[in-house]
C-alpha positions as CSV (number, residue, x, y, z in Angstrom):
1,X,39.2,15.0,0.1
2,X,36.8,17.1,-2.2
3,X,32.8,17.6,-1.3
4,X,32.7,17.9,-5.1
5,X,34.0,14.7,-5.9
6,X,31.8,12.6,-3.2
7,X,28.9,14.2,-4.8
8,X,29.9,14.0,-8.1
9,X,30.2,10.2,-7.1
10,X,27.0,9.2,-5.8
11,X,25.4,11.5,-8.6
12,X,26.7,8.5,-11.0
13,X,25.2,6.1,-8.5
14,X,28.9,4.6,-7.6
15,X,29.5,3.3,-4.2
16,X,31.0,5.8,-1.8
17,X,34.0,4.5,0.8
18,X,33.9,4.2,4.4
19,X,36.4,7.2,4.3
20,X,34.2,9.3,2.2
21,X,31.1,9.0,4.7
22,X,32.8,9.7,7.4
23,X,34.5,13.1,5.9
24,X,31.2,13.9,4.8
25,X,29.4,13.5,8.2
26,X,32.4,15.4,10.4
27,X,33.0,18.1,8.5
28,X,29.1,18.9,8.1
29,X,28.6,18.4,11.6
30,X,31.5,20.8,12.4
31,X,30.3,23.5,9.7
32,X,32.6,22.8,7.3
33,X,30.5,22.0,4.4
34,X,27.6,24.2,3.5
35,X,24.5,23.5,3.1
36,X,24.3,23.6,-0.6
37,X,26.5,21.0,-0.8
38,X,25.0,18.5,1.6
39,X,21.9,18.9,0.2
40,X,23.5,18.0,-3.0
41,X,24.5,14.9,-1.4
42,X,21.5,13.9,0.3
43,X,19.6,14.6,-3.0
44,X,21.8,12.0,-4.9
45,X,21.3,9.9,-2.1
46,X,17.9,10.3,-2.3
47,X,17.5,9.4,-6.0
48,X,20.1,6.6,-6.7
49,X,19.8,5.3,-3.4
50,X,22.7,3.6,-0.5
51,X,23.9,0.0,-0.3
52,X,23.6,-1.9,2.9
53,X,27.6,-1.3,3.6
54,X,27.0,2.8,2.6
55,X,24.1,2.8,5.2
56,X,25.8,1.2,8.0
57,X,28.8,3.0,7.5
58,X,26.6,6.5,7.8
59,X,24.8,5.0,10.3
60,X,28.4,4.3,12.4
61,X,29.3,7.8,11.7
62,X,26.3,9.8,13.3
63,X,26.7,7.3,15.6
64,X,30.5,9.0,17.0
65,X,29.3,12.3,15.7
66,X,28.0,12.2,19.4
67,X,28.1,10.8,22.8
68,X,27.0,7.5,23.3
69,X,25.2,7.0,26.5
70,X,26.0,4.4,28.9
71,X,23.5,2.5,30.6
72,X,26.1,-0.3,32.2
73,X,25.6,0.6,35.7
74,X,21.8,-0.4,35.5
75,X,21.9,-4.1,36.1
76,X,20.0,-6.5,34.1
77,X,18.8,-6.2,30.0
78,X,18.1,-2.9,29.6
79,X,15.1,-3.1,26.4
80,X,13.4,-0.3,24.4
81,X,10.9,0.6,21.8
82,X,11.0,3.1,19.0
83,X,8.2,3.8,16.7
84,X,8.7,5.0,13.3
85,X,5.2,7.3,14.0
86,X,1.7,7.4,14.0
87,X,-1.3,9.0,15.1
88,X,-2.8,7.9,18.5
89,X,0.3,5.9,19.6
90,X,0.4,5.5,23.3
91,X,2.3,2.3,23.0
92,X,5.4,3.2,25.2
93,X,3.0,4.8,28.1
94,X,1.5,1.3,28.4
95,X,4.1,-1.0,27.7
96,X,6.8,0.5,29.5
97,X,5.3,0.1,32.6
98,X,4.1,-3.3,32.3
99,X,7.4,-4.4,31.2
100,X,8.3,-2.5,34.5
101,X,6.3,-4.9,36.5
102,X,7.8,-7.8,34.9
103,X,11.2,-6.9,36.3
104,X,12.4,-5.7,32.9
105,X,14.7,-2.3,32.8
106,X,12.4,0.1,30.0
107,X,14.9,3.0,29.6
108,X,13.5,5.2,27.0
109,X,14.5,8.3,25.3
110,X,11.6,9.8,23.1
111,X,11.1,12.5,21.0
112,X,8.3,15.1,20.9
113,X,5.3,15.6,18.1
114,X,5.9,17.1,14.6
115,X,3.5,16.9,11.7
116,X,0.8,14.2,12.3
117,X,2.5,12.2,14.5
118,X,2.0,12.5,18.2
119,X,5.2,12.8,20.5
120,X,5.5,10.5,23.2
121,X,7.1,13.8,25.6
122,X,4.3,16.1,24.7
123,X,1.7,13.3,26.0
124,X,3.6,12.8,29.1
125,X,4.0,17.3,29.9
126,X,0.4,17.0,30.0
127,X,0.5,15.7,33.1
128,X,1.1,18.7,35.5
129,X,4.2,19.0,37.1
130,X,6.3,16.2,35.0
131,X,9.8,16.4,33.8
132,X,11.0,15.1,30.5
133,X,14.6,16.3,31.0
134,X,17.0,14.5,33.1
135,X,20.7,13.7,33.4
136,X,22.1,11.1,32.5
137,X,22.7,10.2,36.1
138,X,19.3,10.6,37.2
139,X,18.1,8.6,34.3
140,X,20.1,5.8,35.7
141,X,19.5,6.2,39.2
142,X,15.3,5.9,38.1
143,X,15.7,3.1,36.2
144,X,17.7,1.2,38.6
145,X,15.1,2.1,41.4
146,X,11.9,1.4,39.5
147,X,12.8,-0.3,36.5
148,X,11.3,2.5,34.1
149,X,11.8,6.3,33.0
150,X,10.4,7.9,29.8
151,X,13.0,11.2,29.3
152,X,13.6,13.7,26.3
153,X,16.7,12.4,24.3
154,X,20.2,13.8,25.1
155,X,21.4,17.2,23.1
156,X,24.9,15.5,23.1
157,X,24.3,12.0,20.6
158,X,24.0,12.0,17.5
159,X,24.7,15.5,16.7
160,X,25.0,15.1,13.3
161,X,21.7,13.5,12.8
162,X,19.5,16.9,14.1
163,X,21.5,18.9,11.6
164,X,21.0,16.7,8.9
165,X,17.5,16.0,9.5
166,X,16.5,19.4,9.6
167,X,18.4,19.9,6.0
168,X,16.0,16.8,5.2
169,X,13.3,18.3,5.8
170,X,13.4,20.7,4.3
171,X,14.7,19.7,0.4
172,X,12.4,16.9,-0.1
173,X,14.8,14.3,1.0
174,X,13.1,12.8,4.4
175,X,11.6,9.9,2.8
176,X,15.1,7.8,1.6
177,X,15.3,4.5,3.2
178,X,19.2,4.8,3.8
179,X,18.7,7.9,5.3
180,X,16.0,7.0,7.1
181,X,17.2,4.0,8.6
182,X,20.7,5.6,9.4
183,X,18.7,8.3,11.1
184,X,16.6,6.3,13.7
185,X,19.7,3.5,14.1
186,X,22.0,5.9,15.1
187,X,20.1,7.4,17.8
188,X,18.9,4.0,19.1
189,X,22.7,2.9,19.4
190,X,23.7,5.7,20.8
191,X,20.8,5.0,24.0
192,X,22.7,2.5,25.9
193,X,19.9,-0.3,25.8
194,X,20.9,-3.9,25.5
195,X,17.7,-5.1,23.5
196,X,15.7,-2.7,20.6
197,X,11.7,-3.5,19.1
198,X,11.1,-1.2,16.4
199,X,7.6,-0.6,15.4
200,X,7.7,0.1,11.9
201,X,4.1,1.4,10.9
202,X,2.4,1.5,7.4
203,X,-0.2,3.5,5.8
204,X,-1.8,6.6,5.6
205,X,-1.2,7.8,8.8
206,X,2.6,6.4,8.9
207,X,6.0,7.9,6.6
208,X,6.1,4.2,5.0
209,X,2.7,4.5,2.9
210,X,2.4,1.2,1.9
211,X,3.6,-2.9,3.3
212,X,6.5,-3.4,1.3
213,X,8.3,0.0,2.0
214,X,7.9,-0.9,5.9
215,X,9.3,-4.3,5.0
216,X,12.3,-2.9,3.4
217,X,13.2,-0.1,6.1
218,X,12.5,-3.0,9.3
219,X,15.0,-5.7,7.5
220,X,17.1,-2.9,6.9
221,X,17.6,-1.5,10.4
222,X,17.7,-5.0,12.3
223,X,20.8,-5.4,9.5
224,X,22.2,-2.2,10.9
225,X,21.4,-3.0,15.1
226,X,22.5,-7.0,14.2
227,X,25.9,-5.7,12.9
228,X,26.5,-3.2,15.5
229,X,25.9,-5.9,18.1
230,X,22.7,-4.7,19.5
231,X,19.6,-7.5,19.9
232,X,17.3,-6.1,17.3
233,X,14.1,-6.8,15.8
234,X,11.1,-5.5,14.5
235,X,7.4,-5.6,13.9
236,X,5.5,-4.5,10.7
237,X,2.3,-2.8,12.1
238,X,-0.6,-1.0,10.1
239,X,-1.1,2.1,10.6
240,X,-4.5,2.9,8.4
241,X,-6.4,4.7,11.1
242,X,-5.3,5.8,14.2
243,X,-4.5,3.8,17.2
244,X,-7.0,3.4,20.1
245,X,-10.0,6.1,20.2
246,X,-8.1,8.7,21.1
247,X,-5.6,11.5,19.4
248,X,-4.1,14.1,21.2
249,X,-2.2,14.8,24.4
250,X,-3.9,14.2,28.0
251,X,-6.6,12.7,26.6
252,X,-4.0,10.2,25.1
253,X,-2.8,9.9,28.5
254,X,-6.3,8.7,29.8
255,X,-7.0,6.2,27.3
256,X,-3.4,4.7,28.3
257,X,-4.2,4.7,32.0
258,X,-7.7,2.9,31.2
259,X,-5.9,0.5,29.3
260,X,-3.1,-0.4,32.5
261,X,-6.7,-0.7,34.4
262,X,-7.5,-3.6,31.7
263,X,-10.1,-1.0,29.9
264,X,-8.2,-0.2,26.8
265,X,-9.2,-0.4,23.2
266,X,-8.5,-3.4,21.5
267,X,-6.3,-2.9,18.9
268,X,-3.8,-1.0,21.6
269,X,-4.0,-4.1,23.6
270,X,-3.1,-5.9,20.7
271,X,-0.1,-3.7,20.2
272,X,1.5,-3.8,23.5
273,X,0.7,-7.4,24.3
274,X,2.5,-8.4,21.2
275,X,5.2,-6.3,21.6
276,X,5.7,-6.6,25.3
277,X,5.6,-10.6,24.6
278,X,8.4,-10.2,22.0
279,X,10.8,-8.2,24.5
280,X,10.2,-10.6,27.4
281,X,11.6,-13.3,25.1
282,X,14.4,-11.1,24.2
283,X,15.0,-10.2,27.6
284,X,15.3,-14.0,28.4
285,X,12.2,-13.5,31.1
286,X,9.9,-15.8,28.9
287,X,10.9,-18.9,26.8
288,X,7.6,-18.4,24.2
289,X,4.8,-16.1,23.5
290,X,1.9,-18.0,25.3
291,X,4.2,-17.4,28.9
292,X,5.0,-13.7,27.8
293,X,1.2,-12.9,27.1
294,X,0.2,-14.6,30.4
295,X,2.9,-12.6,32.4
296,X,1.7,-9.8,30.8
297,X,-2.0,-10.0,31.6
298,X,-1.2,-11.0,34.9
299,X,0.7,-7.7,35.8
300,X,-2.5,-5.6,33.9
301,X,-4.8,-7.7,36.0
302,X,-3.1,-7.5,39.5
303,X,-2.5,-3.7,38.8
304,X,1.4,-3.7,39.0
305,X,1.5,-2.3,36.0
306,X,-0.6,0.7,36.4
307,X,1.4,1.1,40.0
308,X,4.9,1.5,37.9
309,X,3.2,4.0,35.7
310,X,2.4,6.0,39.1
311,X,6.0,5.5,40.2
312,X,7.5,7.0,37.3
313,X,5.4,9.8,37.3
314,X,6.0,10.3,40.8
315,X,9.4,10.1,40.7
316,X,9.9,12.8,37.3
317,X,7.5,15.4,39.5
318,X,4.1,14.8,38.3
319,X,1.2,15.3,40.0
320,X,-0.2,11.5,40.4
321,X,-3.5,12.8,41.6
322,X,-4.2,13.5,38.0
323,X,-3.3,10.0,37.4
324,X,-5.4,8.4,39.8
325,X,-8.4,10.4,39.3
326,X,-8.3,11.6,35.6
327,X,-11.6,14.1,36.1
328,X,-9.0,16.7,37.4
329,X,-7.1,16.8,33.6
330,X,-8.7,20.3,32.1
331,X,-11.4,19.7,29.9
332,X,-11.3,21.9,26.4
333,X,-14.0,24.4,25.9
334,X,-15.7,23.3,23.0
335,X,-16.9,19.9,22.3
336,X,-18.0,19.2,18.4
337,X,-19.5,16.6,16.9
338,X,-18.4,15.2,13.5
339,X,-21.2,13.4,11.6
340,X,-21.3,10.7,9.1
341,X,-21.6,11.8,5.6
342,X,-23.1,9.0,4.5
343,X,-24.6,5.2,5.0
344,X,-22.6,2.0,5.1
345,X,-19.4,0.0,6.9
346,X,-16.3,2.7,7.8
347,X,-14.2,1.4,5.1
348,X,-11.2,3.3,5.2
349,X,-9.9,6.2,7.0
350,X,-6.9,8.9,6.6
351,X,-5.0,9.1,9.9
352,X,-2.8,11.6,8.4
353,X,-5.9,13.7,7.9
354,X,-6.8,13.2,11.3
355,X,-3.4,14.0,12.9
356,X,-3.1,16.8,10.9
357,X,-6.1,18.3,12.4
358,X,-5.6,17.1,16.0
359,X,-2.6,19.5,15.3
360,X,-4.1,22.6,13.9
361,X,-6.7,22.5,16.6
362,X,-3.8,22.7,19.1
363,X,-3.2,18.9,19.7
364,X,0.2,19.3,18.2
365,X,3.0,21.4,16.6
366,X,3.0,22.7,12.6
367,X,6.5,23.8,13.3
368,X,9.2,23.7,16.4
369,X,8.7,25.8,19.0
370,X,5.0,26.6,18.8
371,X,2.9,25.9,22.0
372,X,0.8,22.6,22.7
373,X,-2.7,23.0,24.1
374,X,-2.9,19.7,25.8
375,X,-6.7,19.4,25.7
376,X,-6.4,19.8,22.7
377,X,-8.1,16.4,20.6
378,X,-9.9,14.4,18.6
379,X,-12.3,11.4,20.0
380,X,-13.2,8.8,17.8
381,X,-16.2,7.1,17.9
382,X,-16.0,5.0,14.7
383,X,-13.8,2.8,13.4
384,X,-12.8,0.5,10.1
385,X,-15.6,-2.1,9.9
386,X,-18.1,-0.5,12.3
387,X,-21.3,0.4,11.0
388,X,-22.8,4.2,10.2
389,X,-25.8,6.0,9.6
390,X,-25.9,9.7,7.8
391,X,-25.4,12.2,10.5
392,X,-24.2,9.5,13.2
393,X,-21.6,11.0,15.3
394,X,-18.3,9.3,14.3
395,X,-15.6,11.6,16.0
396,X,-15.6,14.7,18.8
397,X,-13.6,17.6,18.8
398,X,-12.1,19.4,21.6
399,X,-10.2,22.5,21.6
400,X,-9.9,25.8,23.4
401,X,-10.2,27.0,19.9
402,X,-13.7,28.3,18.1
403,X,-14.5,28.4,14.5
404,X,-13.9,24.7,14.0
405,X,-16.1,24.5,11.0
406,X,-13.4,23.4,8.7
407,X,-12.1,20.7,11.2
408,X,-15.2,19.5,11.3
409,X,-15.5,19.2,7.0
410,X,-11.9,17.6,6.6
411,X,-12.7,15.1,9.7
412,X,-15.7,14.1,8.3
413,X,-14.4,13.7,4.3
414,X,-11.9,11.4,6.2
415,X,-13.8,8.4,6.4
416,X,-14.6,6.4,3.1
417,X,-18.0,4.1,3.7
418,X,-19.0,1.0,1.8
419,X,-22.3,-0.8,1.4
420,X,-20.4,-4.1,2.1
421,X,-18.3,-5.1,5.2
422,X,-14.7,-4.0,4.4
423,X,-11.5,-6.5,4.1
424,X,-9.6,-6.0,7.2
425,X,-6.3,-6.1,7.4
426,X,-4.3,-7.6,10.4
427,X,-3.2,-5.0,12.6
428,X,0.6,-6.5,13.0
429,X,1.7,-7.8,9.8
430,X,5.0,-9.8,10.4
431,X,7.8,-10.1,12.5
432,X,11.7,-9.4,11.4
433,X,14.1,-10.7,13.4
C-alpha cells in the first residue's frame, strides 16, 4: 500500500477503506510515514471532509494504536465527562464529587490547559501537595475506595492521536470535524468507563464558534461511542463568556469548593446539576430528571459532596487544609481593576479574549512545557445582561506579574455594551442522545 495513492485519493474527495486508515494510522504512529505526507493527508481531510464509516474507522484505529485501559475490576457503572473546552470550566471538580456522593464510580482522566482553555490537572496542582499521575492500579484501587479520582491521562492510549494532534496543530488542520471527533472518541474509549457525557461548548470562547458546528461534532461522536458500544450522549452548551466568575487555577479551585458548600455561581450550578442529572439516569440511579436533581441537591446540601472532594484530595497527597480553609491558597501580588468603557447592559463578551489573557498573565500555558503561576487570574465582576456604568469595575486581575497595562486594555475592549437589555441565550442548548 502507497501513502501516495491514499492521499491522492481523498485529494479527489473518494471514500478511503477500512484497510487504508488503518495503514495510514500504524505506519505514522510507528514513524514510517513522514510528516510531509500526513500532513498531506490530514489537509485533504481537512478540505473535502470524512464520512461517518471513514471517521469511525479512524476513530477504531487510534483507538488500538494504544492500550486500552481496563476499569472491570471497579464494581458498578463507571461514568465520565469530557469537555470539548472553555474558559472558567470547573465542571468536573464539582460534579465528580457529587456524583461521588451519590454512589456513582467518576473515574476521570483529564488533560492540562493549552491556549484559552483551562486544564482540569493544572486547576487541581494548585492545590499543594496533589498528584495527577497514578497507575493504573492505583487509579482503580481510589475509585473502588471512594468512588472518585481525577488523574493525568495514560502515555500508553491512544498513541497515535498525540502525534497526530501535534502535526494538527500545527498545519491549520485542528478544526476538522472528523478529526476532531476521532480525536476525543478515541481517547474516551480507550478510558475504561461504562457511561460518557460530552459537553460540547459553543462560541467565542469554545473551538466550535457557532450552534450548528457543536450540533454536528455532538451527533457525530454519540454515533462513534453508540457504535463502539459505549453509553454516550451529549449536551450542547454555550460557551459565550466564561463560566462562573472566575478564570484561572486555585482561584478556579475556590469558586468550585464554594459551589459543593451550595455558594456557587449560577450558571455553574446550572451546568453540573444538569449534567449530573443526566449521568444519574444513565447510571440507572435515577428513573427522571426531577429525582436526579433532588438527589443531587440533597448531597450539596448535606455536604457529602464537598466531603468526597476532600477524600480525593486526601487520598492523591494534597494538602486538605487548603481545602478547608481556602485563605491559606497564595494570593498574587498585584490586584487590578478593569473598568467599564462605557454605559449600558453587558451585551456580549469574548471568552477567548479573556482566556487568552488569564494565560499571558501566568494563568495558563502559550506553549508545552512553560510554567503555571497558579495565582495567576482573572475575577469577573460582570456578566451578559448585568448592568454598567463608565469606569465601573467589571473584572480584577491578579498576577505576580507587573506592567499589566495591556491586560487591562484587551480585558476591558472585551465586553460589548448595549443601551437595551440583551437577548440571552439559554446556557444548555439541547440534548443528543
Amino acid at each position: 500500500m502507497w501513502m501516495y495513492d491514499i492521499i491522492d485519493k481523498k485529494r479527489n474527495k473518494e471514500v478511503l477503506t477500512k484497510a487504508e486508515i488503518e495503514y495510514f494510522v500504524k505506519a505514522y504512529t510507528d514513524g514510517d510515514i513522514p510528516d510531509y505526507q500526513a500532513s498531506a493527508l490530514l489537509m485533504a481531510i481537512c478540505i473535502n471532509g470524512m464520512s461517518d464509516e471513514e471517521t469511525f474507522d479512524l476513530t477504531n484505529a487510534m483507538l488500538h494504536s494504544g492500550k486500552i485501559i481496563d476499569l472491570s475490576p471497579i464494581k458498578g457503572i463507571k461514568v465520565d465527562k469530557h469537555s470539548t473546552g472553555g474558559v472558567g470550566d470547573k465542571v468536573s471538580l464539582v460534579l465528580g464529587p457529587m456524583l461521588a456522593a451519590c454512589g456513582v464510580k467518576f473515574a476521570k482522566m483529564s488533560g492540562r490547559g493549552l491556549g484559552h482553555t483551562g486544564g482540569t490537572l493544572d486547576k487541581l496542582e494548585s492545590i499543594p501537595g496533589f498528584q495527577v499521575q497514578l497507575s493504573t492500579e492505583k487509579f482503580i484501587d481510589q475509585v473502588t475506595r471512594i468512588g472518585l479520582a481525577i488523574i493525568g491521562q495514560s502515555n500508553e492510549i491512544c498513541l497515535a492521536d498525540k502525534k497526530l494532534y501535534a502535526l494538527r496543530d500545527v498545519t491549520a488542520t485542528v478544526q476538522a470535524i472528523p478529526l476532531i471527533a476521532s480525536s476525543i472518541m478515541s481517547k474516551k474509549l480507550a478510558d475504561g468507563s461504562d457511561v460518557q457525557l460530552l459537553d460540547v461548548k459553543y462560541g467565542s470562547g469554545a473551538f466550535m464558534r457557532n450552534i450548528d458546528e457543536a450540533t454536528k461534532l455532538a451527533k457525530l461522536m454519540v454515533e462513534i461511542g453508540k457504535r463502539a458500544g459505549k453509553k454516550t450522549c451529549a449536551e450542547i452548551t454555550n460557551m459565550n463568556q466564561p463560566l462562573g466568575m472566575e478564570v484561572g487555577n486555585s482561584n478556579e479551585v475556590i469558586e468550585a469548593i464554594n459551589t459543593l458548600h451550595g455558594n456557587g455561581p449560577k450558571d455553574l450550578m446550572e451546568i453540573c446539576y444538569s449534567s449530573g442529572s443526566t449521568l444519574l439516569i444513565m447510571a440507572h440511579v435515577a428513573s427522571n430528571m426531577e429525582t436526579a436533581r433532588k438527589r443531587l441537591e440533597e448531597v450539596i446540601q448535606n455536604g457529602m459532596a464537598f466531603d468526597c472532594f476532600c477524600r480525593m484530595v486526601e487520598a492523591q497527597g494534597g494538602d486538605v487544609r487548603f481545602v478547608k480553609d481556602t485563605s491559606l491558597f497564595p494570593k498574587a501580588t498585584y490586584n487590578v481593576d478593569v473598568k467599564a468603557v462605557s454605559d449600558g447592559f453587558v451585551k456580549s463578551m469574548d471568552a477567548k479574549t479573556i482566556g487568552l489573557v488569564s494565560c499571558q498573565i501566568g494563568g495558563g500555558r502559550e506553549k508545552e512545557g512553560d510554567v503555571i503561576d497558579h495565582a495567576a487570574g482573572i475575577t469577573l465582576k460582570k456578566k451578559i445582561g448585568d448592568k454598567v456604568h463608565k469606569g465601573e469595575t467589571i473584572m480584577v486581575i491578579h498576577s505576580d506579574r507587573p506592567n499589566l497595562e495591556n491586560a487591562q486594555r484587551r480585558l476591558a475592549h472585551s465586553f460589548e455594551t448595549s443601551p437595551i437589555y440583551p437577548d440571552m441565550l439559554p446556557l444548555i442548548e439541547k440534548r443528543i442522545d
